[in-house]
N, C-alpha and C positions, 0 to 999 in steps of 0.2 A: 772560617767561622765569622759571622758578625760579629761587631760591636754589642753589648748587652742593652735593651731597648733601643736598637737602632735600626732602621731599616738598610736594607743593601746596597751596599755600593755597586753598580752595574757598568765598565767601561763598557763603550760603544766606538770600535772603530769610524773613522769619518774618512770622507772626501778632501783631497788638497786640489780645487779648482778657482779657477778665476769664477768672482761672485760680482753683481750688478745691487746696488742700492743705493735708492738716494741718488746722492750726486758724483756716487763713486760710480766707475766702470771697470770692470776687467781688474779687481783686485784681487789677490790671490788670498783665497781663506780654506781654515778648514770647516766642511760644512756637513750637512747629511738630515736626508726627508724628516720632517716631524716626527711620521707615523710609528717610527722608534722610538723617540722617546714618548711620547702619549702609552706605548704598548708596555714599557716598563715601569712607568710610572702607575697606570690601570692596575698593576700586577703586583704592585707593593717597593716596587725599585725605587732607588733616587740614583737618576741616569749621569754618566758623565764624561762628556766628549771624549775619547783617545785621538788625537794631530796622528797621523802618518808621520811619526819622527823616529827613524829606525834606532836612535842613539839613547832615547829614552822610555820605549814601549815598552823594555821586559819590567824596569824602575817601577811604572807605575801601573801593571799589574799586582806587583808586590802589596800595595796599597788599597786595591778593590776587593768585595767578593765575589765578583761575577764579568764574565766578559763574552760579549757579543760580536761577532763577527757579520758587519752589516755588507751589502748588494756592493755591487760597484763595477767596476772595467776589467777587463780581459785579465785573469795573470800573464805571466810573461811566460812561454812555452820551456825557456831554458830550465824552470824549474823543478820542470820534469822529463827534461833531455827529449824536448822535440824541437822541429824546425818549426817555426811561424808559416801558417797559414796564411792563403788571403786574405780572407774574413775573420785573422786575429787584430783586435787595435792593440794599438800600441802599448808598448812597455811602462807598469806605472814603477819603478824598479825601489823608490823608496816606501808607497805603500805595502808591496810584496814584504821587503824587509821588514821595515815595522811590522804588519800583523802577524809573520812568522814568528817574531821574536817576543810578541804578546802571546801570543797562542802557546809556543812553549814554555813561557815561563805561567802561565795559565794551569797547562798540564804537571808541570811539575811541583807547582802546588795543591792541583787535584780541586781545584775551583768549578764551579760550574761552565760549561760553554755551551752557548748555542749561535750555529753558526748559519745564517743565512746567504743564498745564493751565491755569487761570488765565495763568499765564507766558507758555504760547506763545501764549494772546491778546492778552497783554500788548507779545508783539514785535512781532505784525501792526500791531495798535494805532497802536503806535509808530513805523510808518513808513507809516499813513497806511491801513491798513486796516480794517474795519469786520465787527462780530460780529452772527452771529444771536441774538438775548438770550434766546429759550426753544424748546428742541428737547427737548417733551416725553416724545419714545421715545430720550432720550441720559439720562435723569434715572434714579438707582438704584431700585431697585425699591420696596426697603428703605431709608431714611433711615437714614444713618450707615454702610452698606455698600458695596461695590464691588460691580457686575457685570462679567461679562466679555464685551469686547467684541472680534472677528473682525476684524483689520487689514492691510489690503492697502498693502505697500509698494514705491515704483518701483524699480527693479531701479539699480543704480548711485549707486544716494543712499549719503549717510551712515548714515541710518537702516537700511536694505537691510545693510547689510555687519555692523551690529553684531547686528540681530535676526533678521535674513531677510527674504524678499519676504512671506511670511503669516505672523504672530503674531496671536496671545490676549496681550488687554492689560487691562487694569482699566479700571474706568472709573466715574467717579463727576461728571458736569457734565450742566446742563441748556444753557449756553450753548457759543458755538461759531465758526469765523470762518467771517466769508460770505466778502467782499473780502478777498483777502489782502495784506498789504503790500507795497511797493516795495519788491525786490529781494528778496523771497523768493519761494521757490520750492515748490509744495503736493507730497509726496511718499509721503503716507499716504491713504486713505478708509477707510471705514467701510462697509458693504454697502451703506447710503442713499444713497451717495457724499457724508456730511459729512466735511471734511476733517479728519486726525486728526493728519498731523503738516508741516512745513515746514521747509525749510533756506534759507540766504543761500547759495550755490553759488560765491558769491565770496570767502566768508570761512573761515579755516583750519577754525573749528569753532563753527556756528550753528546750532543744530538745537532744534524745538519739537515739543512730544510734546504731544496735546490729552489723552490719557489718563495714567495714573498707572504708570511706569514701576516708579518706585520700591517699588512693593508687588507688580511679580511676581517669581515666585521664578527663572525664565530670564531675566533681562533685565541680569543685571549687565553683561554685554558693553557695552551702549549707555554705563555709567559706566565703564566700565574707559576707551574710547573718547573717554568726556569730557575724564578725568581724563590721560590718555596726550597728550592735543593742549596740555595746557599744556609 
């Protein structure tokens, strides 16, 4: 529940990478695309950074209404008892931690989550389900850009109501969920039939998007929606 005239609190998972500014180089920060916070903020949110810090992520869930699971690098295959690929990158093994350990204390508070690319692998993941690690005709064309990808959604989902049953979505991942997790529910495909998004059908508001919602320009609906269930 909110604060009483308050608007939402929304964690946003970030990035732990070396950042360039200014006269700095190669400094290590936590960071992450604008286009998240602009989509939260659009949506009624007032956004606010989660650091990858495994020892303090469940802490400051406690403190939000809403938590976002934003894009990012490969999980680490151990997480779901596979071997690495060659086209897996590498292990980010403190973000894994932390956003497992926000995600769960998320869900056992029954908070809203929506969890984008990376993220919704992240959710499968996390209750026991298991990813395709390279699906080379999902990969951008272009490095560093989106394509857009044709998305079919089931007619009564969450996802259905905010976007429609067929959207144009972004899309920038080479990996993907095969197995889906316990107790969600697969709601999107792709024309290949890889699955592109999933809900918990049993939770007020649990919804994974494999594509990049937040970078198209029709899609605020899906955050107004996020943002509206806290």
């Amino acid at each position: 529940m909110t604060r009483s005239g308050s608007r939402p609190l929304v964690a946003l998972t970030s990035y732990h990478e070396p950042a360039v500014w200014g006269v700095w180089n190669d400094v290590p920060a936590a960071l992450l695309p604008w286009t998240y916070v602009e989509r939260v903020t659009e949506a009624g949110g007032v956004p606010i950074l989660l650091p990858p810090v495994p020892t303090t992520a469940a802490e400051a869930v406690q403190r939000v209404d809403a938590l976002l699971l934003t894009g990012g690098p490969d999980i680490d295959p151990g997480r779901y008892d596979a071997l690495r690929e060659p086209a897996t990158q590498p292990a980010r093994l403190d973000r894994d931690a932390a956003e497992l350990a926000a995600l769960a204390a998320a869900e056992r508070r029954g908070i809203p989550v929506l969890a984008i690319c990376r993220g919704a692998q992240l959710l499968s993941v996390s209750r026991g389900g298991t990813l395709h690690q390279h699906l080379p005709a999902h990969a951008p064309r272009t490095p560093g850009q989106y394509d857009t990808t044709l998305v079919r959604v089931a007619a009564g989902s969450r996802m259905a109501a905010a976007l429609g049953e067929s959207v144009e979505l972004r899309c920038a991942h080479h990996q993907g969920i095969d197995q889906v997790g316990t107790g969600l529910k697969a709601v999107a495909w792709a024309d290949d039939g890889t699955i592109e998004g999933t809900e918990d059908p049993s939770a007020p508001f649990v919804v994974g998007v494999q594509s990049h919602p937040e970078e198209g320009p029709d899609t605020g609906a899906l955050f107004a929606a996020f943002v509206a269930a806290c």
